[in-house]
Residue frames as qw, qx, qy, qz and C-alpha x, y, z in Angstrom:
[[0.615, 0.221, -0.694, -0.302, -17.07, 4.91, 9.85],
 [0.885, -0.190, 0.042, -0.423, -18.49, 1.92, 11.35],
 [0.287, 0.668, -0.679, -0.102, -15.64, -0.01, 11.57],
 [0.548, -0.062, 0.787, -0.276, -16.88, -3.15, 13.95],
 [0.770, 0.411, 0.357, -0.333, -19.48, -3.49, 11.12],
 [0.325, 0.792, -0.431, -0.285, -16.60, -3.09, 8.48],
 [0.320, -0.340, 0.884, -0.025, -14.54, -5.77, 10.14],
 [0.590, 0.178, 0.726, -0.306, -17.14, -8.20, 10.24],
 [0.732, 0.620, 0.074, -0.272, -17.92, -7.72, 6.08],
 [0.157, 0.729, -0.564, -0.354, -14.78, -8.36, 5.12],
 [0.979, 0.089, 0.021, -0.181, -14.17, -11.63, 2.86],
 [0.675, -0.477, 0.560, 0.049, -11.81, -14.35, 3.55],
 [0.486, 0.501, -0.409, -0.587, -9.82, -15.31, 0.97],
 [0.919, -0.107, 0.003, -0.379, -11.02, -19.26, 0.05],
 [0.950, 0.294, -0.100, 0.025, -8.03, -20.35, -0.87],
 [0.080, -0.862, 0.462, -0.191, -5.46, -18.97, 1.49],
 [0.725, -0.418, 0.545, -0.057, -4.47, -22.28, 3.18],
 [0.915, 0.344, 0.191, 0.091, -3.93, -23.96, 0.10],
 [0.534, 0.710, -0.209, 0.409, -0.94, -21.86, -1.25],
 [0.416, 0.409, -0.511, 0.631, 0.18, -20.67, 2.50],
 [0.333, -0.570, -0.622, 0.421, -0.36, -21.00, 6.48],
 [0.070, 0.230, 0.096, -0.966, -1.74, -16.79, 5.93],
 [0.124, 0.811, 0.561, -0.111, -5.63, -15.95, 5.89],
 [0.168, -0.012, 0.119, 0.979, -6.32, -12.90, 3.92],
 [0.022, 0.683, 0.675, -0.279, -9.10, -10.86, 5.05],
 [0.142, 0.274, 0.505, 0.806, -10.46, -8.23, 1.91],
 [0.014, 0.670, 0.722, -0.174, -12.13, -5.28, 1.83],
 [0.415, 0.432, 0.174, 0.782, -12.32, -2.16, 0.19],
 [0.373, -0.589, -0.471, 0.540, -12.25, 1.28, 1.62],
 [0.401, 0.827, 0.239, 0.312, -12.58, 4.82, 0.55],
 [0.580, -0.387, 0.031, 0.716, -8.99, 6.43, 1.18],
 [0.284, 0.954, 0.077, 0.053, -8.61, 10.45, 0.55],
 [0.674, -0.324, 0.062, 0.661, -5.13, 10.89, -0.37],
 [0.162, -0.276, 0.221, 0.921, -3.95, 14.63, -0.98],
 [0.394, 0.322, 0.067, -0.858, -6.96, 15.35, -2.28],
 [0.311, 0.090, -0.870, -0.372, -7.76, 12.15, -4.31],
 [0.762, -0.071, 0.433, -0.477, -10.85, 10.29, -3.40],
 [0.509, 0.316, -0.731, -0.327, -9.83, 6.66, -4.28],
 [0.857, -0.388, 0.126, -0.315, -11.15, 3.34, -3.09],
 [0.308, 0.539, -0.779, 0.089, -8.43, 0.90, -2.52],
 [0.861, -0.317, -0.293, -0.268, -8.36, -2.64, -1.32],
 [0.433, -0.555, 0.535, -0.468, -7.22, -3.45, 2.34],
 [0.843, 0.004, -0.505, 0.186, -5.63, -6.94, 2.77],
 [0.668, -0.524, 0.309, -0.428, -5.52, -8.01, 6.27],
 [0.706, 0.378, -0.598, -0.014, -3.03, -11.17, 6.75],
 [0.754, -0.487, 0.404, -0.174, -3.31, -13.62, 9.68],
 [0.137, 0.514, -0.845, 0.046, -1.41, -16.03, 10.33],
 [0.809, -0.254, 0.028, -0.530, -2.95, -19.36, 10.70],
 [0.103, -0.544, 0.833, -0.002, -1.21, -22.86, 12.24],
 [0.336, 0.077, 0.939, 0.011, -3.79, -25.14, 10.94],
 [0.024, 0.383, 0.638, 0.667, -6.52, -25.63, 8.28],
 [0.338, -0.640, -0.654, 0.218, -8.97, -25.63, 11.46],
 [0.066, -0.795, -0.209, 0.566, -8.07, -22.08, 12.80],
 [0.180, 0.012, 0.551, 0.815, -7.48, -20.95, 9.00],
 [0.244, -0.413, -0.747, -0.460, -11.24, -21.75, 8.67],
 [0.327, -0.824, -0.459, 0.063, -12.33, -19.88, 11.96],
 [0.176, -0.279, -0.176, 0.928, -10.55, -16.37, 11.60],
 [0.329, 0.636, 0.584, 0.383, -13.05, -14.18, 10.52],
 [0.212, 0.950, 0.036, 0.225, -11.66, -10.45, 11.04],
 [0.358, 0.639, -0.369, 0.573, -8.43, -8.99, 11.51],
 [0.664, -0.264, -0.563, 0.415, -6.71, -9.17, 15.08],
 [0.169, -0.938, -0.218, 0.208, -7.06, -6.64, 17.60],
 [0.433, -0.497, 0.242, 0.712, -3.33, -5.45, 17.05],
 [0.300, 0.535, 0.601, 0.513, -4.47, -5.29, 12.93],
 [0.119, -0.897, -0.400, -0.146, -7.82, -2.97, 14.02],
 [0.260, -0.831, -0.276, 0.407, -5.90, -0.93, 15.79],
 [0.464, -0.175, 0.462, 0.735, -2.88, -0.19, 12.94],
 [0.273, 0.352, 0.675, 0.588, -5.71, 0.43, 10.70],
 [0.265, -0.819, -0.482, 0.162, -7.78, 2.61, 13.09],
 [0.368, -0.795, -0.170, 0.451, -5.23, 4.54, 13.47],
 [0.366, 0.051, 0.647, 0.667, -4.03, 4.80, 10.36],
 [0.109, -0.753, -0.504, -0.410, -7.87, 6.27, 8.88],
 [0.463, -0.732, -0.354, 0.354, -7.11, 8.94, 12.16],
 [0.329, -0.668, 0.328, 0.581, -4.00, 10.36, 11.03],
 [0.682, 0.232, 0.476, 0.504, -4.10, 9.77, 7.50],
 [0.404, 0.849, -0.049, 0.337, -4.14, 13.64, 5.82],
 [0.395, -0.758, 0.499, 0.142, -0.80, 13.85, 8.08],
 [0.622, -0.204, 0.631, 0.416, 0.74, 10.64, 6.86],
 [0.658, 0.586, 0.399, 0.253, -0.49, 11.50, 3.19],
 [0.351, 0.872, -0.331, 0.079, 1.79, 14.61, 2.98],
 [0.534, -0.633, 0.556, 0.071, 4.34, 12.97, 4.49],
 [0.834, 0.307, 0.458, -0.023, 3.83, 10.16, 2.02],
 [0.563, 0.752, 0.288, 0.185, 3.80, 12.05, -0.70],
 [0.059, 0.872, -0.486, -0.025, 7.01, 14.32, -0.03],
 [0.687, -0.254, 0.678, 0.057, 8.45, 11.04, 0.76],
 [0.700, 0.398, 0.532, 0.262, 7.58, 9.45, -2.55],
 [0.221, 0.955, -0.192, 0.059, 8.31, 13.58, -4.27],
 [0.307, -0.720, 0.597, 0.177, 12.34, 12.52, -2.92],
 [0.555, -0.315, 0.700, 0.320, 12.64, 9.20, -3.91],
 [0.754, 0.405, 0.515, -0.040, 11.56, 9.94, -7.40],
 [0.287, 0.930, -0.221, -0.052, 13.32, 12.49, -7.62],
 [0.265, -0.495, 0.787, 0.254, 17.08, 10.22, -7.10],
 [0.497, -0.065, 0.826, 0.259, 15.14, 7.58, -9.46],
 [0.578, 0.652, 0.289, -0.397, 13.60, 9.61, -12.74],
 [0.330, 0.647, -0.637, -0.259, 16.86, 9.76, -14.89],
 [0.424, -0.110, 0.878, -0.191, 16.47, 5.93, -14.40],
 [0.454, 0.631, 0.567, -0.272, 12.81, 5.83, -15.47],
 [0.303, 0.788, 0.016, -0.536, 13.77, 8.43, -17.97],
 [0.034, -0.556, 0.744, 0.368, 16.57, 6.70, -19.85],
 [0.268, 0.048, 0.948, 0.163, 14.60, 3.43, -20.23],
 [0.539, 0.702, 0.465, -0.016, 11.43, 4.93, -21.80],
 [0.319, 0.686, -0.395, -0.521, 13.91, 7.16, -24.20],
 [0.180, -0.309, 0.906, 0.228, 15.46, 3.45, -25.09],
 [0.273, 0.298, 0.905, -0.135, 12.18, 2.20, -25.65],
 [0.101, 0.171, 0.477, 0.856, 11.33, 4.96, -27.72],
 [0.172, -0.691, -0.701, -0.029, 8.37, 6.63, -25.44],
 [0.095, 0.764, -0.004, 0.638, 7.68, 10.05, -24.66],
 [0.404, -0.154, -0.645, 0.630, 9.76, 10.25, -21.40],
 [0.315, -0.207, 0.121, -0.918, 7.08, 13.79, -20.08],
 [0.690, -0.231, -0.299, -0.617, 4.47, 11.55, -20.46],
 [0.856, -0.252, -0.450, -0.039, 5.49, 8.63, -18.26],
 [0.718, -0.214, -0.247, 0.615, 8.61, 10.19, -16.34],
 [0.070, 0.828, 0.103, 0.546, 8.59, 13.95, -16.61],
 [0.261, 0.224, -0.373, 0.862, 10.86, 16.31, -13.93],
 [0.425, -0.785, -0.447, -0.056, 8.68, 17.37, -11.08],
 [0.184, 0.507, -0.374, 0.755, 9.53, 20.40, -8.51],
 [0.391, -0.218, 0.501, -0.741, 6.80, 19.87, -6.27],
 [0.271, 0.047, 0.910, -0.309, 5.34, 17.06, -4.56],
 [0.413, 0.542, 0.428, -0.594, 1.87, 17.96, -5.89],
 [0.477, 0.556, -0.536, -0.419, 3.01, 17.68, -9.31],
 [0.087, 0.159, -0.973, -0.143, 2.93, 13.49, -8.99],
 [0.563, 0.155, 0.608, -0.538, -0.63, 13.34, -7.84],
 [0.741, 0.473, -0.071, -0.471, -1.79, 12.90, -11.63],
 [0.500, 0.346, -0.770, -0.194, 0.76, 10.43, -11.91],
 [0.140, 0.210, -0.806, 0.535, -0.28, 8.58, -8.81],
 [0.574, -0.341, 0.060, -0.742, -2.61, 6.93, -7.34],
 [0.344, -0.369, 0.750, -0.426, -3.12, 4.59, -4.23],
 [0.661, 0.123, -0.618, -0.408, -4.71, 0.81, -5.37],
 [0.764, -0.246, -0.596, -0.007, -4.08, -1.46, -2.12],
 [0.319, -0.611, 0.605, -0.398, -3.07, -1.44, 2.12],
 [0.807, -0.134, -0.538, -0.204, -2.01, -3.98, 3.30],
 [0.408, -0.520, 0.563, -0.496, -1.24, -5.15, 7.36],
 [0.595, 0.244, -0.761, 0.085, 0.10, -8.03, 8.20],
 [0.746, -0.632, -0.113, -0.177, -0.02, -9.86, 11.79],
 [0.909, -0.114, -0.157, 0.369, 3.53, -10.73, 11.72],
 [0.299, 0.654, -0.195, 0.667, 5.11, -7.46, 11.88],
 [0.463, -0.290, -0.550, 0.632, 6.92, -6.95, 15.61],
 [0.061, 0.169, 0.145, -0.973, 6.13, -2.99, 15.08],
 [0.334, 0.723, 0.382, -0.469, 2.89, -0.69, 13.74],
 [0.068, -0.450, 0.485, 0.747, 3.45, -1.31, 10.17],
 [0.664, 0.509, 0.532, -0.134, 1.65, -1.31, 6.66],
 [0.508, -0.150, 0.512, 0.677, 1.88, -1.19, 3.47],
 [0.494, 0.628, 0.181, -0.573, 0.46, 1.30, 1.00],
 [0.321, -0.290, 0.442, 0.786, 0.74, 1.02, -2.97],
 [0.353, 0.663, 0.212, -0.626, 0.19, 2.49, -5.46],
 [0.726, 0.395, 0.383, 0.412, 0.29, 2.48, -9.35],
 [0.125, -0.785, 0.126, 0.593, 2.30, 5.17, -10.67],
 [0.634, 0.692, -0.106, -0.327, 3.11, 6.50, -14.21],
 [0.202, 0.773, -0.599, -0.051, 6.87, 5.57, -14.27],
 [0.015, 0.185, -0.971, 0.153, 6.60, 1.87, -12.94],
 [0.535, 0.006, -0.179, -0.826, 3.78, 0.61, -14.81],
 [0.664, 0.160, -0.729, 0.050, 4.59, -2.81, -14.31],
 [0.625, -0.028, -0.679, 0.385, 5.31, -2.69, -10.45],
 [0.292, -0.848, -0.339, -0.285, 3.89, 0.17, -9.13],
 [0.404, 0.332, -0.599, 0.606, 5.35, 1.47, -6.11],
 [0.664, -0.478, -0.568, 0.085, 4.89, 0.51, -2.16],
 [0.051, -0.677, 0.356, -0.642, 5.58, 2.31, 0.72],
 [0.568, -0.144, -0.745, 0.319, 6.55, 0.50, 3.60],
 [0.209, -0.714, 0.040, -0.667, 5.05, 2.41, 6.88],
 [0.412, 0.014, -0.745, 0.524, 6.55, 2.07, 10.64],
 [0.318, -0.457, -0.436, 0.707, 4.77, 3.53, 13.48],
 [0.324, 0.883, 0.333, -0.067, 2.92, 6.03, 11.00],
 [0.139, 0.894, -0.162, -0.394, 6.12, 7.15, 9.27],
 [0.650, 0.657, -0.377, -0.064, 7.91, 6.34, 6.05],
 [0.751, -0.515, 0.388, 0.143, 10.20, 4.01, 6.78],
 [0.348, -0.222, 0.741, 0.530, 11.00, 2.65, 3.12],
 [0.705, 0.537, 0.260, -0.383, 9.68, 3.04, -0.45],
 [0.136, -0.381, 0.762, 0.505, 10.82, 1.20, -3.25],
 [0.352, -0.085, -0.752, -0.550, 8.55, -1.17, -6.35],
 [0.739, -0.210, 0.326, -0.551, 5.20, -2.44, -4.60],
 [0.957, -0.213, -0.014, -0.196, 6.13, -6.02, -5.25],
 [0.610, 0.397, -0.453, 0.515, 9.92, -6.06, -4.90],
 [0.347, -0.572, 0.381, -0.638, 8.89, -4.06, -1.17],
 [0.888, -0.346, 0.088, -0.291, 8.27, -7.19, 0.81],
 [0.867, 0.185, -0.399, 0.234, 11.18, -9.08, -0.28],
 [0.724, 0.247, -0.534, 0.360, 12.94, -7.09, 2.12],
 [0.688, -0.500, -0.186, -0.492, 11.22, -8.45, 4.89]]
């Protein structure tokens, strides 16, 4: 992949300064996880200390490129990792998931169903955004996804240094930043 030329397409979002001193720089990529071919959009988040250099970033910082480089390098490693990762913590949180669609009167198989192996969530799973921040002290992103059992909130995965660090809802994951 062309990634200089990638950078350089990505769009700015118009209206970042207005809401907060963070540029987001958008673009979508084609990400194979575990065998999935999905595209997913890639949010890129500068920091900016005025409208002035808000209005003249126009691609991700070198530290960014390289998180993300290296990230697309290693990624059918981190994706099993991932994915046992995300295979554990659903397994401590399905009798959760399971109890509130019985309460709600849904077919708990269909939305929460027992799993033994990892590979058994791909159909429920699938990856939707990354996202890399500038402010992070380490090599970290974020992945999420939508998933059957947390239609509402999906779920995030918090990545250090290319390894799991934390996974919990994808928009409850930031809070504890």
């Amino acid at each position: 992949m062309d990634w200089k030329r990638w950078y350089s397409e990505l769009e700015q979002d118009d209206e970042a300064w207005e809401v907060s001193e963070e540029v987001v720089l958008r673009g979508v990529a084609q990400l194979f996880f575990c065998g999935q071919n999905s595209r997913v959009e890639v949010e890129f988040i500068v920091k900016a200390d005025s409208e002035e250099q808000a209005q003249a970033i126009q691609e991700p910082t070198e530290k960014q490129k390289r998180i993300w480089e290296q990230y697309m390098s290693y990624a059918s490693t981190i994706h099993s990792q991932i994915l046992k990762s995300i295979h554990h913590h659903y397994t401590s949180i399905v009798e959760k998931y399971r109890n509130a669609y019985s309460s709600w009167g849904e077919d708990l198989d269909e939305y929460a169903p027992y799993v033994e192996r990892a590979e058994q969530l791909l159909e429920r799973l699938q990856p939707v955004s990354i996202l890399i921040s500038d402010a992070s002290e380490e090599d970290e992103l974020y992945l999420n996804f939508s998933c059957s059992w947390d239609r509402e909130h999906g779920l995030g995965v918090h990545i250090k240094q290319m390894k799991v660090e934390h996974i919990q809802g994808a928009y409850t994951l930031y809070d504890l930043e």
